[in-house]
Steps between C-alpha positions, in 0.01 A plus 500: 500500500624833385413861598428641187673868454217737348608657197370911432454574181589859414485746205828352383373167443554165688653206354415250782707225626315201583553208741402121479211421702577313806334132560342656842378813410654846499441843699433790366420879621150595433335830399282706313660544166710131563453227219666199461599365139555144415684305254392124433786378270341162565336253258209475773290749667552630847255645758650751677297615839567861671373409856234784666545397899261851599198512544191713336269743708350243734720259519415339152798296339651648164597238271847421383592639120555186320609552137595274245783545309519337155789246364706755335330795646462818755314648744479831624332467837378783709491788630544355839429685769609497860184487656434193370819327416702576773558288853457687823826347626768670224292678269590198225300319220523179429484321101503133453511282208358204334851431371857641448633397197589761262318751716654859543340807696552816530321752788431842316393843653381757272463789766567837420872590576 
C-alpha cells in the first residue's frame, strides 16, 4: 500500500507521473477539485473502488465509487471530496482494486494555484 502524492495541475501544464497500483490498495489525499486517473494496460477489466467511510445527514451510509476500468482502458474518477472520502483518523482515502496487473494511477488536483 502506497500513499499516493497528489499531483496540482497548473497553468503550465502537468505531465503526471504515475505509480503501479498496489495488490492492497493505495491512499490517497482527498478534496474538492481531487480526481484520480487510471490506466488498465491489462487484457482484462479491473474494478477499481474509492471507499466513502462518512456518513450522510442522518447517519445514512454513502456507497463506495466502484468503477470499471476497461482491458486497455482509463478512468478518470472523481472529484472526490473530503467530506466523503476522507477517514476521521488521518484525513486519508482509501482505493482498492479488483486486480494489479498492468494497472497504473495517478492522484490529480486541478485547484486553482
Amino acid at each position: 500500500m502506497a500513499n499516493l502524492t497528489n499531483q496540482v495541475i497548473g497553468l503550465t501544464g502537468l505531465a503526471p507521473a504515475y505509480s503501479a497500483a498496489a495488490g492492497g490498495g493505495d491512499t490517497f489525499t482527498p478534496g474538492d477539485d481531487v480526481f484520480i486517473h487510471v490506466k488498465n494496460g491489462g487484457g482484462s477489466p479491473v474494478t477499481v473502488t474509492v471507499v466513502t467511510p462518512n456518513t450522510a445527514a442522518g447517519g445514512l451510509a454513502i456507497s463506495d465509487v466502484a468503477v470499471a476500468v476497461p482491458a486497455a482502458g482509463e478512468r478518470m474518477i472523481g472529484p472526490l471530496p473530503r467530506q466523503n472520502f476522507s477517514r476521521s483518523a488521518d484525513g486519508l482515502g482509501d482505493i482498492t482494486y479488483s486486480g494489479v496487473t498492468s494497472v497504473t494511477v495517478a492522484v490529480l488536483d486541478a485547484r486553482r494555484v
